[in-house]
FIMI-925428 format. One record per residue (C-alpha): residue number from 1; residue in three letters; chain; x, y, z. Coordinates in steps of 0.2 Angstrom, whole numbers. Example, Ala and Ser with C-alpha at 12.3 -4.5 7.8 and 13.67 -1.06 7.14 Angstrom:
<pazas>
<paza i="1" aa="ALA" ch="A" u="62" v="-22" w="39"/>
<paza i="2" aa="SER" ch="A" u="68" v="-5" w="36"/>
</pazas>
This chain:
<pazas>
<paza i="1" aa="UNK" ch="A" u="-77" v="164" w="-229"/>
<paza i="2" aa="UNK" ch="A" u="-79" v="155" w="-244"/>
<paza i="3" aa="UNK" ch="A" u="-90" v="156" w="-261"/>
<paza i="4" aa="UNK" ch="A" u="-95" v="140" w="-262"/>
<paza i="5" aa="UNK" ch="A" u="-109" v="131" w="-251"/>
<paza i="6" aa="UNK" ch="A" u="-102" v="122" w="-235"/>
<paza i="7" aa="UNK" ch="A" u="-99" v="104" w="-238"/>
<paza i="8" aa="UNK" ch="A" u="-103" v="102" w="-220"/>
<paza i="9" aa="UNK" ch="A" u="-112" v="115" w="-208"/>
<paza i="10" aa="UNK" ch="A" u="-113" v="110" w="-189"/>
<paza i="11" aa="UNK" ch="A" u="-126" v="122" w="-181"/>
<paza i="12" aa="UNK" ch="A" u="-128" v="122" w="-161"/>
<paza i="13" aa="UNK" ch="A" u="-121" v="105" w="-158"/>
<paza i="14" aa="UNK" ch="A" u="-120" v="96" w="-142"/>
<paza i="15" aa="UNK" ch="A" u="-113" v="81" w="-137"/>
<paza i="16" aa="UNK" ch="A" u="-117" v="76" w="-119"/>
<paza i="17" aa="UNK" ch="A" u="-109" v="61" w="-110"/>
<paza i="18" aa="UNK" ch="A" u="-120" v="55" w="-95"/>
<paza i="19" aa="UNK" ch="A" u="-111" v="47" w="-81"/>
<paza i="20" aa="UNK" ch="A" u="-118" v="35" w="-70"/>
<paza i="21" aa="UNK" ch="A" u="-119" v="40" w="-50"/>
<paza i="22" aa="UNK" ch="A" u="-109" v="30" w="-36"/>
<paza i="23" aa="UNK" ch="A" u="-123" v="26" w="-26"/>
<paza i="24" aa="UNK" ch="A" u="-137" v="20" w="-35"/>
<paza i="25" aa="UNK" ch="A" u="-153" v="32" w="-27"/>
<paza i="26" aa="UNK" ch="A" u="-143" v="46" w="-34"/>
<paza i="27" aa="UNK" ch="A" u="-144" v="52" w="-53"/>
<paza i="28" aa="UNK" ch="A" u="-127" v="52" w="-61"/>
<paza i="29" aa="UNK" ch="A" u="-120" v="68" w="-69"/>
<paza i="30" aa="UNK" ch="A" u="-116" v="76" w="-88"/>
<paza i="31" aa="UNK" ch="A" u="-102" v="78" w="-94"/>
<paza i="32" aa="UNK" ch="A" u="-104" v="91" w="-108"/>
<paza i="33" aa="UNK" ch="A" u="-91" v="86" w="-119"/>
<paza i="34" aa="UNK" ch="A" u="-98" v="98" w="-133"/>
<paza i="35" aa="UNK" ch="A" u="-110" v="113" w="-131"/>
<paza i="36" aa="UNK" ch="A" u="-117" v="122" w="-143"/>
<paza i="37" aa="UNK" ch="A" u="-105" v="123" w="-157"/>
<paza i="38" aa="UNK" ch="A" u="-105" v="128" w="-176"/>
<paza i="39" aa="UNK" ch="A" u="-97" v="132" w="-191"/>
<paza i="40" aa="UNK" ch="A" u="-93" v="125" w="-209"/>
<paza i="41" aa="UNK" ch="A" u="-80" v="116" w="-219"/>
<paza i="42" aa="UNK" ch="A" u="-78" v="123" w="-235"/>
<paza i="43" aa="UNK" ch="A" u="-76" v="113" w="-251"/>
<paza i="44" aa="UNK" ch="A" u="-54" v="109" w="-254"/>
<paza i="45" aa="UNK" ch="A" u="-50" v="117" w="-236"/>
<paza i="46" aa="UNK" ch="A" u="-42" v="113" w="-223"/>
<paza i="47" aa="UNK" ch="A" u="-50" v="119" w="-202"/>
<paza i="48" aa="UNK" ch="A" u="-40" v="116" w="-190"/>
<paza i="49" aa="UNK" ch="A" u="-49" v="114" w="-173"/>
<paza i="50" aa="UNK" ch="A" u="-37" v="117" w="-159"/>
<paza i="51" aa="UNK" ch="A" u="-38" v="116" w="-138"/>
<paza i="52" aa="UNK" ch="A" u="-32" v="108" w="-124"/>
<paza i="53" aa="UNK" ch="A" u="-37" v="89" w="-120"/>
<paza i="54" aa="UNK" ch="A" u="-54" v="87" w="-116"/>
<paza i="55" aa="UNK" ch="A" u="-59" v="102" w="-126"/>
<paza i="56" aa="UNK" ch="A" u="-72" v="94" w="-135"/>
<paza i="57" aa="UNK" ch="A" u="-61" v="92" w="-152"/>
<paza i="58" aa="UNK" ch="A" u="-62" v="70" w="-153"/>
<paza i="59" aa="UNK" ch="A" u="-80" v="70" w="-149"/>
<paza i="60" aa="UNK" ch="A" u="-84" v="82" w="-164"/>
<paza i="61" aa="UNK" ch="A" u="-73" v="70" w="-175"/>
<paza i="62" aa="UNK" ch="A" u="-82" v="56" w="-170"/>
<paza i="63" aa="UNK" ch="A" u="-98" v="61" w="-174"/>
<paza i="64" aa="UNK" ch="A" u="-95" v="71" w="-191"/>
<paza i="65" aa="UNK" ch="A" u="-93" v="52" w="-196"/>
<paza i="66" aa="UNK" ch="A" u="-107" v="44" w="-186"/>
<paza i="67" aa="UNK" ch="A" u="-94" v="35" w="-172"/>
<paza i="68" aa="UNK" ch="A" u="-105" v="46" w="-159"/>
<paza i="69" aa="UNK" ch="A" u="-122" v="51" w="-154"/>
<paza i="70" aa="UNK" ch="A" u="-127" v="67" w="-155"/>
<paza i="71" aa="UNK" ch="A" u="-137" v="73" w="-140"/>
<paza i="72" aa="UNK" ch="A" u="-143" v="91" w="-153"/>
<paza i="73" aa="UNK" ch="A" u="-138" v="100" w="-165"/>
<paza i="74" aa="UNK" ch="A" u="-137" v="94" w="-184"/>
<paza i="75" aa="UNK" ch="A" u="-122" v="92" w="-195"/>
<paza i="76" aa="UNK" ch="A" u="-130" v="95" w="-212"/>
<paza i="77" aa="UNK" ch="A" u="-118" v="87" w="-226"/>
<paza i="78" aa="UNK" ch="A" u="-123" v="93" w="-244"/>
<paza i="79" aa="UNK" ch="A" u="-118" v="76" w="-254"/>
<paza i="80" aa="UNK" ch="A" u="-112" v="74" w="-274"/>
<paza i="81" aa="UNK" ch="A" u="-128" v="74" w="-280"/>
<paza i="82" aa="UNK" ch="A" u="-133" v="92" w="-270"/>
<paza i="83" aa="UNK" ch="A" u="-143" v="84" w="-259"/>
<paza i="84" aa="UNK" ch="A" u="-141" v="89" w="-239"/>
<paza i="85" aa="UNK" ch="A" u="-142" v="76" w="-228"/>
<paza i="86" aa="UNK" ch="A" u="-142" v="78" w="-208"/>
<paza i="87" aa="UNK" ch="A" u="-129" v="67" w="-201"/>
<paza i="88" aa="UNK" ch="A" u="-134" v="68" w="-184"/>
<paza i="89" aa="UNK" ch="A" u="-150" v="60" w="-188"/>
<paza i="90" aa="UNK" ch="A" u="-146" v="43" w="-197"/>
<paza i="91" aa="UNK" ch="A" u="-147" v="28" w="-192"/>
<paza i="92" aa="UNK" ch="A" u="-130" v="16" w="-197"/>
<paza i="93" aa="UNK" ch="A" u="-140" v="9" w="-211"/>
<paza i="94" aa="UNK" ch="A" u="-143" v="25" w="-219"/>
<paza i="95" aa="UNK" ch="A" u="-124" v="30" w="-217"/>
<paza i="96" aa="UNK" ch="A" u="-117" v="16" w="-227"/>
<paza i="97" aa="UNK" ch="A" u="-119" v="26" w="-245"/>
<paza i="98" aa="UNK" ch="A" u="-111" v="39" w="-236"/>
<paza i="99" aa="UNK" ch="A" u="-95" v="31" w="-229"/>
<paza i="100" aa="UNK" ch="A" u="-86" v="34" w="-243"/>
<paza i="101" aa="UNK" ch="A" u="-87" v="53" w="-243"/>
<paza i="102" aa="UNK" ch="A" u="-83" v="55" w="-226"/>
<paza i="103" aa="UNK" ch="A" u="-66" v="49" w="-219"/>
<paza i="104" aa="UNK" ch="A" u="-57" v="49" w="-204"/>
<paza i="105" aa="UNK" ch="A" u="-40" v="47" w="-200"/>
<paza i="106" aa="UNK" ch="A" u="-37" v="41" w="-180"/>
<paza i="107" aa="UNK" ch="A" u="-26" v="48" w="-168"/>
<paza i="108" aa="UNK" ch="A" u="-15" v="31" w="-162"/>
<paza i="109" aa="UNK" ch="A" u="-9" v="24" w="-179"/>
<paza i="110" aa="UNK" ch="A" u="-6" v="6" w="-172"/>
<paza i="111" aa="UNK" ch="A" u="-22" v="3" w="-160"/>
<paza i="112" aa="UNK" ch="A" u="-31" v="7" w="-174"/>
<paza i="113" aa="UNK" ch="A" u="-26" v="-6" w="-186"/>
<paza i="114" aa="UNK" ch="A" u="-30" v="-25" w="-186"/>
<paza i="115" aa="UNK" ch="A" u="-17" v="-35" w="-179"/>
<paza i="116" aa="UNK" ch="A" u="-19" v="-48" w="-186"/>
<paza i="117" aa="UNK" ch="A" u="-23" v="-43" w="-204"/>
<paza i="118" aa="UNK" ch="A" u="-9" v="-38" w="-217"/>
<paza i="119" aa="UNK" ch="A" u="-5" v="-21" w="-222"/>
<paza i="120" aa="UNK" ch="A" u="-14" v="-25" w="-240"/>
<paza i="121" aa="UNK" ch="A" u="-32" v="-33" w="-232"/>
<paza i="122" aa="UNK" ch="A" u="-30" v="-19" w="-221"/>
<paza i="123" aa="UNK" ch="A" u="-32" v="-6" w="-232"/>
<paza i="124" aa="UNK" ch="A" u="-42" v="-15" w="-247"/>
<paza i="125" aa="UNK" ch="A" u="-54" v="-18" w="-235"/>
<paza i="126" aa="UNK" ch="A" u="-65" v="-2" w="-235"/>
<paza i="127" aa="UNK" ch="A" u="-65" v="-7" w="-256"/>
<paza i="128" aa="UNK" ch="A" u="-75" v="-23" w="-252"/>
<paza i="129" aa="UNK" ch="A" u="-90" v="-15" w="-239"/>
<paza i="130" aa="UNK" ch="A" u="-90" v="2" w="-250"/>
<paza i="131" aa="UNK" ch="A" u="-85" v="-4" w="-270"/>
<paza i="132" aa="UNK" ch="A" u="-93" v="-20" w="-269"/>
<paza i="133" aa="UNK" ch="A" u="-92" v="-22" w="-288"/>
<paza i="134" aa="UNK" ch="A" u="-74" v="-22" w="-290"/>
<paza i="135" aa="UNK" ch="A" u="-63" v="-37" w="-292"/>
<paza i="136" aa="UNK" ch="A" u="-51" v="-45" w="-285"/>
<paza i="137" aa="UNK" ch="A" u="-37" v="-40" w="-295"/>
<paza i="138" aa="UNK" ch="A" u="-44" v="-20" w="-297"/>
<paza i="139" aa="UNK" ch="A" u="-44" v="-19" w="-274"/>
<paza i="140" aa="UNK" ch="A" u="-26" v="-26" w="-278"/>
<paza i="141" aa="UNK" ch="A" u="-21" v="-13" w="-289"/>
<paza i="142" aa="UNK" ch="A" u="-29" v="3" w="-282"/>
<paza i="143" aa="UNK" ch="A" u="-20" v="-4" w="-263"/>
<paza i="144" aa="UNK" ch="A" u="-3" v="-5" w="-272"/>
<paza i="145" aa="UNK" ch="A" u="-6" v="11" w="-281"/>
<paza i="146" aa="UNK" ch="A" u="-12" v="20" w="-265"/>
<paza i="147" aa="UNK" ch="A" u="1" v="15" w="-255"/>
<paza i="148" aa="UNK" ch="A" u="16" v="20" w="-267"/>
<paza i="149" aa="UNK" ch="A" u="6" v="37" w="-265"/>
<paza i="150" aa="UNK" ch="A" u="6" v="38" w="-246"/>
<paza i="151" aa="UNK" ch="A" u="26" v="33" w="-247"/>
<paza i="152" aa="UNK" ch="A" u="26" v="14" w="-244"/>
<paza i="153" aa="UNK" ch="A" u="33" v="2" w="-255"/>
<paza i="154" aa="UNK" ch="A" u="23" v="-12" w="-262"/>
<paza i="155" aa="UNK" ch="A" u="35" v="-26" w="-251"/>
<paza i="156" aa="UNK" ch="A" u="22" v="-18" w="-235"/>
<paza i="157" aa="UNK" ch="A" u="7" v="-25" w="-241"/>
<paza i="158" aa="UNK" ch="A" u="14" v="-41" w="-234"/>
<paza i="159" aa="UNK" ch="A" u="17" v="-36" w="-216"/>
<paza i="160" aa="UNK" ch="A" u="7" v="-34" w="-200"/>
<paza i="161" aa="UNK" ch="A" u="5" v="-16" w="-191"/>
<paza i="162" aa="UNK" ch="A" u="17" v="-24" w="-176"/>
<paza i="163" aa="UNK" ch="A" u="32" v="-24" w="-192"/>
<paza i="164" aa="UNK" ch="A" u="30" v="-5" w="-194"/>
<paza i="165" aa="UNK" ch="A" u="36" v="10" w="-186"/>
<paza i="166" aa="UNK" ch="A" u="24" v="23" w="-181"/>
<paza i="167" aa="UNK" ch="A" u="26" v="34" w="-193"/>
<paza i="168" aa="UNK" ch="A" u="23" v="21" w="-208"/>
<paza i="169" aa="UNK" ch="A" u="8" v="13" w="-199"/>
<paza i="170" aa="UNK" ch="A" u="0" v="32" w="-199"/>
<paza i="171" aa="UNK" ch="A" u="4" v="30" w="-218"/>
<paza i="172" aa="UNK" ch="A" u="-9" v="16" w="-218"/>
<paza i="173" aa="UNK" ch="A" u="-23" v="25" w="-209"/>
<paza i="174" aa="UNK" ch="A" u="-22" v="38" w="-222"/>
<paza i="175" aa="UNK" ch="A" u="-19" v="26" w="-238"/>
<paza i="176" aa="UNK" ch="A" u="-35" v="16" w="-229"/>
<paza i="177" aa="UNK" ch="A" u="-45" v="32" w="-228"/>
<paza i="178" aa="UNK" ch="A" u="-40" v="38" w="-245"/>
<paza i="179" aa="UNK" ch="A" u="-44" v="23" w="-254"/>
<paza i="180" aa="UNK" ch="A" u="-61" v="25" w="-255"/>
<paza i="181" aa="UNK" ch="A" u="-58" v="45" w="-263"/>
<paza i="182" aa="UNK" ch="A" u="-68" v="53" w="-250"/>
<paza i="183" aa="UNK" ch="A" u="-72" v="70" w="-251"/>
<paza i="184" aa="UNK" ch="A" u="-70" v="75" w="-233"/>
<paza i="185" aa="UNK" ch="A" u="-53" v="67" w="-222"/>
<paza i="186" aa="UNK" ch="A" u="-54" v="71" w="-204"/>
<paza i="187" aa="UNK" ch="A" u="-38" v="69" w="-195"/>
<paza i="188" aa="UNK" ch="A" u="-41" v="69" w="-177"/>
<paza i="189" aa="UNK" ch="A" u="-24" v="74" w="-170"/>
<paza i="190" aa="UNK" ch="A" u="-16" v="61" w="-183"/>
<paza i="191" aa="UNK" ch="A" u="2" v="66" w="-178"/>
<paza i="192" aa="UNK" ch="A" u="-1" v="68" w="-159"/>
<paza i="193" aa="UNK" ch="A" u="9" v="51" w="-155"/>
<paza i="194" aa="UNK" ch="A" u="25" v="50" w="-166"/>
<paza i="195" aa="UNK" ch="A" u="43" v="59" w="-166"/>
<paza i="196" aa="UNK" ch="A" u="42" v="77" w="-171"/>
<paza i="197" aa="UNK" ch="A" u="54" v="71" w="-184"/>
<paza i="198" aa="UNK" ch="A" u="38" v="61" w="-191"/>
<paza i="199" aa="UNK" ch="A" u="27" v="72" w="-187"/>
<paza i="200" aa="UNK" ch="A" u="33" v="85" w="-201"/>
<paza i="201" aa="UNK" ch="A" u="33" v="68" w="-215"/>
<paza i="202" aa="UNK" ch="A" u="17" v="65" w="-211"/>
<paza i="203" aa="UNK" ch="A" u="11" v="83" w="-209"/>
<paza i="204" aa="UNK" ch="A" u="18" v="86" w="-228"/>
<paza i="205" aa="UNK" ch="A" u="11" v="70" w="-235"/>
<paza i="206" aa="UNK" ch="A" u="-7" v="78" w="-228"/>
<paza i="207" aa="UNK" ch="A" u="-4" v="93" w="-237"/>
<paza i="208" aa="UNK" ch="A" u="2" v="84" w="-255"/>
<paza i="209" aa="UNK" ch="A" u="-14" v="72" w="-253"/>
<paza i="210" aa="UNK" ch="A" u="-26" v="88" w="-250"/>
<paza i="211" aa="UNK" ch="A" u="-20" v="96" w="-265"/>
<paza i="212" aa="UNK" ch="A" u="-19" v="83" w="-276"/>
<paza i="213" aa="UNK" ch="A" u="-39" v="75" w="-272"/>
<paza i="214" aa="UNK" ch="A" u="-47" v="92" w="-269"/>
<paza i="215" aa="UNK" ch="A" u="-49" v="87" w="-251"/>
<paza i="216" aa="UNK" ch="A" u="-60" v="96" w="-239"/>
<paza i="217" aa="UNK" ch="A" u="-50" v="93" w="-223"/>
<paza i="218" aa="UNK" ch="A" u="-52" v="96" w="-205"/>
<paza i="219" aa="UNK" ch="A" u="-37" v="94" w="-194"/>
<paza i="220" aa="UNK" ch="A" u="-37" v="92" w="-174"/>
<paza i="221" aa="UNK" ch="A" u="-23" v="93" w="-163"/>
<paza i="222" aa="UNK" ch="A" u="-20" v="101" w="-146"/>
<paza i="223" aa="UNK" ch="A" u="-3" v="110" w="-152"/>
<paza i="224" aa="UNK" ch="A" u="-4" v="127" w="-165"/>
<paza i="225" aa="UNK" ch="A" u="11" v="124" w="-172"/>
<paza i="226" aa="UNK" ch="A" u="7" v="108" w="-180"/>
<paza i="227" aa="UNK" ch="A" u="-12" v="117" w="-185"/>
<paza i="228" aa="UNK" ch="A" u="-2" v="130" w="-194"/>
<paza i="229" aa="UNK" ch="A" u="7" v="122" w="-207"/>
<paza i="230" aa="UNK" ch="A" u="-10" v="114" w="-213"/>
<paza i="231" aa="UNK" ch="A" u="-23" v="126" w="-211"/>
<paza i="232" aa="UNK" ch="A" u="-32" v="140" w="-220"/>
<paza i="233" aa="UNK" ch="A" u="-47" v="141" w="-207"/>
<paza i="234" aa="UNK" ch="A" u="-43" v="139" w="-185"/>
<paza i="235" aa="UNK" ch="A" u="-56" v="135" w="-174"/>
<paza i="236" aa="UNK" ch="A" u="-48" v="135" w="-155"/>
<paza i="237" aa="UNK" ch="A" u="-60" v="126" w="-143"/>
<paza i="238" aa="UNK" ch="A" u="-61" v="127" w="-123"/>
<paza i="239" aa="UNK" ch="A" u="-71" v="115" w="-112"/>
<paza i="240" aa="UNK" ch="A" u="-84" v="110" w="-126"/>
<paza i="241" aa="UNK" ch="A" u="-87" v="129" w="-133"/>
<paza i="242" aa="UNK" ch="A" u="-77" v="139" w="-146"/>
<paza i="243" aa="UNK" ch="A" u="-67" v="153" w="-140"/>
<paza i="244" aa="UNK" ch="A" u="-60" v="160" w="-156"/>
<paza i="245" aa="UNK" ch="A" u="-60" v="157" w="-176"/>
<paza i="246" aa="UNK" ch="A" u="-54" v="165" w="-190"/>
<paza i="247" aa="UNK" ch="A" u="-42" v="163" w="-206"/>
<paza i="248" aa="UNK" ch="A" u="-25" v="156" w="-200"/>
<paza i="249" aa="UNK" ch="A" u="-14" v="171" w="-204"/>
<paza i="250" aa="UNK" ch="A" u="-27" v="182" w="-193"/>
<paza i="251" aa="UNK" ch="A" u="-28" v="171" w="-180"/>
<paza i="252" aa="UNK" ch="A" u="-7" v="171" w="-176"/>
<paza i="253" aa="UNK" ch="A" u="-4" v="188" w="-179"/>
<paza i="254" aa="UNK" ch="A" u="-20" v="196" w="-170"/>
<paza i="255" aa="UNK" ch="A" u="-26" v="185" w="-163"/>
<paza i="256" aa="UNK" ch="A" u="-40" v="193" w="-147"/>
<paza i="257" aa="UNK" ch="A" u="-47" v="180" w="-136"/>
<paza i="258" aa="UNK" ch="A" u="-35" v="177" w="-119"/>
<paza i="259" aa="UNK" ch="A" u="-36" v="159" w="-121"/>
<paza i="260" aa="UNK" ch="A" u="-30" v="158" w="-139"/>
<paza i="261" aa="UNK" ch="A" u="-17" v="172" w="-132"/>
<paza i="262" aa="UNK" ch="A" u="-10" v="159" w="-119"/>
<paza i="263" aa="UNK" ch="A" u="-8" v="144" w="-132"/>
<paza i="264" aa="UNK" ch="A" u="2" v="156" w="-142"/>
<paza i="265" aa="UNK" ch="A" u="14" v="160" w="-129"/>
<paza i="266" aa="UNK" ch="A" u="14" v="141" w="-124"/>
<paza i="267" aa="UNK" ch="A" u="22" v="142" w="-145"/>
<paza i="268" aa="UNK" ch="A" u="40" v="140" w="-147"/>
<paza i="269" aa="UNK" ch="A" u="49" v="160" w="-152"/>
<paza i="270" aa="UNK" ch="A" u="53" v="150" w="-168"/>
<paza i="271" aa="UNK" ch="A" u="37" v="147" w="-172"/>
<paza i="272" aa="UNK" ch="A" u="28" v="163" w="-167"/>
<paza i="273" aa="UNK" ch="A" u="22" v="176" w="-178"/>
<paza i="274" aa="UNK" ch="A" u="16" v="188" w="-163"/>
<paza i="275" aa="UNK" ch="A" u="27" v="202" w="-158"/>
<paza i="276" aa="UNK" ch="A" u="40" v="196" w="-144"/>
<paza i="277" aa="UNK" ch="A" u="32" v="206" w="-128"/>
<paza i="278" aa="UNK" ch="A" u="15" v="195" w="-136"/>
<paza i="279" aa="UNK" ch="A" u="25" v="179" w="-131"/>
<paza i="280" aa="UNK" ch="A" u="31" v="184" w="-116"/>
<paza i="281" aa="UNK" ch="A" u="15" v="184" w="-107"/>
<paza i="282" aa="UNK" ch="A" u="11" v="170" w="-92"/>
<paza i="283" aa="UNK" ch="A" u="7" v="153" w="-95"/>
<paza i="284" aa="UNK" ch="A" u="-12" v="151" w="-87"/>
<paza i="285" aa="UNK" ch="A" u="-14" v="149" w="-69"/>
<paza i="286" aa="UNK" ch="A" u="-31" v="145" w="-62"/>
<paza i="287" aa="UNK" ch="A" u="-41" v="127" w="-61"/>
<paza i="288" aa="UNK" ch="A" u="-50" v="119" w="-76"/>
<paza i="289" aa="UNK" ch="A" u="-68" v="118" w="-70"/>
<paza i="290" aa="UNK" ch="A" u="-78" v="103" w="-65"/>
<paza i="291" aa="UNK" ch="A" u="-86" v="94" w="-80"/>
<paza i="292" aa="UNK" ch="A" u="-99" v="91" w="-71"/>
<paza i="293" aa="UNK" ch="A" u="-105" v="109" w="-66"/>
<paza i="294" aa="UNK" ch="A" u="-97" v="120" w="-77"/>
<paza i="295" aa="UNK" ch="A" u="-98" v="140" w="-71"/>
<paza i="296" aa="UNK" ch="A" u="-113" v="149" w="-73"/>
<paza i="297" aa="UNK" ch="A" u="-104" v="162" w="-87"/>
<paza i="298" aa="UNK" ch="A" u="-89" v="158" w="-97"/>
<paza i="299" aa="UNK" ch="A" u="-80" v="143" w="-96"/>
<paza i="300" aa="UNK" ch="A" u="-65" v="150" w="-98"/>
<paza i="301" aa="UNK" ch="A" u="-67" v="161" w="-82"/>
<paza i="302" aa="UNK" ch="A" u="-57" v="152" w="-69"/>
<paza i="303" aa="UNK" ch="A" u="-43" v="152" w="-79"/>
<paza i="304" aa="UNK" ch="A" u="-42" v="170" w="-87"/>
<paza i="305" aa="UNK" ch="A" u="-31" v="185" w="-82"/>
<paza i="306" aa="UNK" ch="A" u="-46" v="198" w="-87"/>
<paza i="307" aa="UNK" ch="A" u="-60" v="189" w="-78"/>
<paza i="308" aa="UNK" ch="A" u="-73" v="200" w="-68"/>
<paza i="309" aa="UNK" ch="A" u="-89" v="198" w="-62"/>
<paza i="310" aa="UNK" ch="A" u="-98" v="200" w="-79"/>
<paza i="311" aa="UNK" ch="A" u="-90" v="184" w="-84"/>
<paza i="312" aa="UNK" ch="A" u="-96" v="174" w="-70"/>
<paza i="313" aa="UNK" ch="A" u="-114" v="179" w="-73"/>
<paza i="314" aa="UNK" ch="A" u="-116" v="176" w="-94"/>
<paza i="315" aa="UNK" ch="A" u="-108" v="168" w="-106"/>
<paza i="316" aa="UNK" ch="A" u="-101" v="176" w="-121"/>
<paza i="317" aa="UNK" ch="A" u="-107" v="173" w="-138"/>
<paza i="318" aa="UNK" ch="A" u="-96" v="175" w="-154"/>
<paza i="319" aa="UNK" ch="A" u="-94" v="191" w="-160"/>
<paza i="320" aa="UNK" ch="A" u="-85" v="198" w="-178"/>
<paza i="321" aa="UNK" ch="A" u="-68" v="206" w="-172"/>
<paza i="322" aa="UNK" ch="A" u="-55" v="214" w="-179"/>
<paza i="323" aa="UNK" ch="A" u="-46" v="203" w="-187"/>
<paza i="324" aa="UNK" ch="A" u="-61" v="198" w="-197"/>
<paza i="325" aa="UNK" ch="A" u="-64" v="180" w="-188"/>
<paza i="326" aa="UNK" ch="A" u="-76" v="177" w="-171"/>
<paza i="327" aa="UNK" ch="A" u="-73" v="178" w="-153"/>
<paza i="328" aa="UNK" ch="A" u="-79" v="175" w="-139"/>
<paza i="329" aa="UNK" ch="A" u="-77" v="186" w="-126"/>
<paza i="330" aa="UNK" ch="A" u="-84" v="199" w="-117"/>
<paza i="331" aa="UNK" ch="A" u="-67" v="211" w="-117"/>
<paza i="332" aa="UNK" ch="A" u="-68" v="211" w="-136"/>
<paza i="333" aa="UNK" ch="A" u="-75" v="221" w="-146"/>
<paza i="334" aa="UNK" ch="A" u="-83" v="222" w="-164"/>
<paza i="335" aa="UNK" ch="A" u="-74" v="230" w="-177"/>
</pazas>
């Protein structure tokens, strides 16, 4: 996909949740939140990982920056200096020099600020844990300077997050995350909860920031359209697996896999760059299986329009298509 080494490569990772059981003689369940997943994150690219709620797409955010155990898998980051460095392995002591490489952006804008701090500690604080030998007066400058860049005005620094709109307390999350000039963002559906009229400021702002720091960037959300305008790279997620990736043009224009078929006609006709009879297909019927005993073969089974037996007995792996990208699906084949 790209010349350059991957800045991350997370190979066969799983993220398991285990539940506890109502009655105590009983062993509680599993929930695979994430099973088996891999792929890179290029240097000054952006991936978008796409899916339905409770694909999978949080869980990976959260441990690509140590939030979250890993159950297996690695997620091998190769840092500055060349040196790779399995994430999935250290302990929080060992993560601290990394913290400011890797940086992530939350979902709820508000929830995820202090209450009861101003704007300016707010987002100086990351400057004190991570640049302890800056003074005073240089955390004040660079928080003024980076929040003229995320379109705040200096007069913000003074007020608490319950004083802003959405939109501008988003602004926050990402001037706190870029403050410390990371070389990975990860936005993890950063948009999901404002207006769609904010949605499109804060979507630009992303893409200015990208291009201006060099970011390598991975973008979550649950809706294409919004994955579209940022991506280069889409990885579209069911149920904890990966059903479909490829270059972002490919993906909506060819793309092969039913369920990336269905989000696509799930797309406004505005926004769509398959062919109209494309679009007009159903949305899904079927039930989203049981977390905790997901079918024997493809997870997506229960839900697709081409199922047979086959799919009940394995699970596909990802293939090459077509179109240049992965899929996995037993009904496609290799170019």
């Amino acid at each position: 996909m790209n010349d350059s080494p991957p800045l991350l490569a997370v190979r066969r990772l799983k993220i398991h949740y285990p539940l506890r059981s109502r009655l105590p003689w009983r062993r509680g369940g599993v929930a695979r939140a994430v099973d088996g997943v891999d792929f890179n994150l290029y240097p000054g690219e952006t991936l978008g990982i796409v899916g339905e709620s409770g694909s999978g797409k949080s869980s990976i955010a959260r441990a690509l920056v140590g939030l979250q155990p890993v159950t297996s898998g690695a997620i091998e980051y190769t840092a500055a200096d060349g040196r790779t460095v399995d994430l999935a392995r250290l302990d929080k002591k060992a993560w601290r020099p990394l913290r400011r490489d890797i940086q992530l952006v939350f979902q709820d804008p508000q929830s995820s600020l202090n209450p009861r701090h101003r704007i300016g500690r707010i987002i100086e604080e990351p400057l004190k844990t991570l640049f302890p030998d800056l003074t005073r007066t240089e955390r004040t400058a660079r928080m003024l300077a980076m929040l003229e860049k995320v379109g705040l005005g200096t007069e913000h620094a003074e007020r608490f997050p319950h004083e802003l709109s959405g939109g501008q307390c988003q602004r926050v999350g990402i001037a706190r995350a870029l403050i410390v000039q990371p070389r990975v963002l990860i936005c993890d559906e950063p948009v999901s909860a404002l207006d769609v009229s904010v949605q499109a400021q804060i979507i630009n702002l992303l893409a200015e920031l990208q291009a201006e720091y060099g970011l390598a960037m991975i973008f979550i959300a649950h809706d294409l359209a919004v994955v579209r305008h940022l991506s280069q790279r889409v990885l579209v997620m069911y149920f904890g697996r990966i059903m479909e990736q490829a270059q972002r043009d490919a993906l909506f224009q060819q793309a092969v896999h039913p369920y990336t078929r269905a989000l696509l006609a799930a797309m406004p006709p505005d926004e769509l760059t398959m062919p109209q009879h494309e679009y007009a297909r159903p949305a899904l019927q079927g039930e989203v299986p049981n977390p905790l005993s997901p079918p024997p073969g493809c997870v997506f089974a229960t839900r697709c329009p081409m199922a047979d037996q086959s799919c009940n007995r394995a699970m596909p792996s990802l293939r090459r298509v077509a179109h240049g990208g992965y899929a996995a699906c037993h009904f496609v084949g290799t170019p």
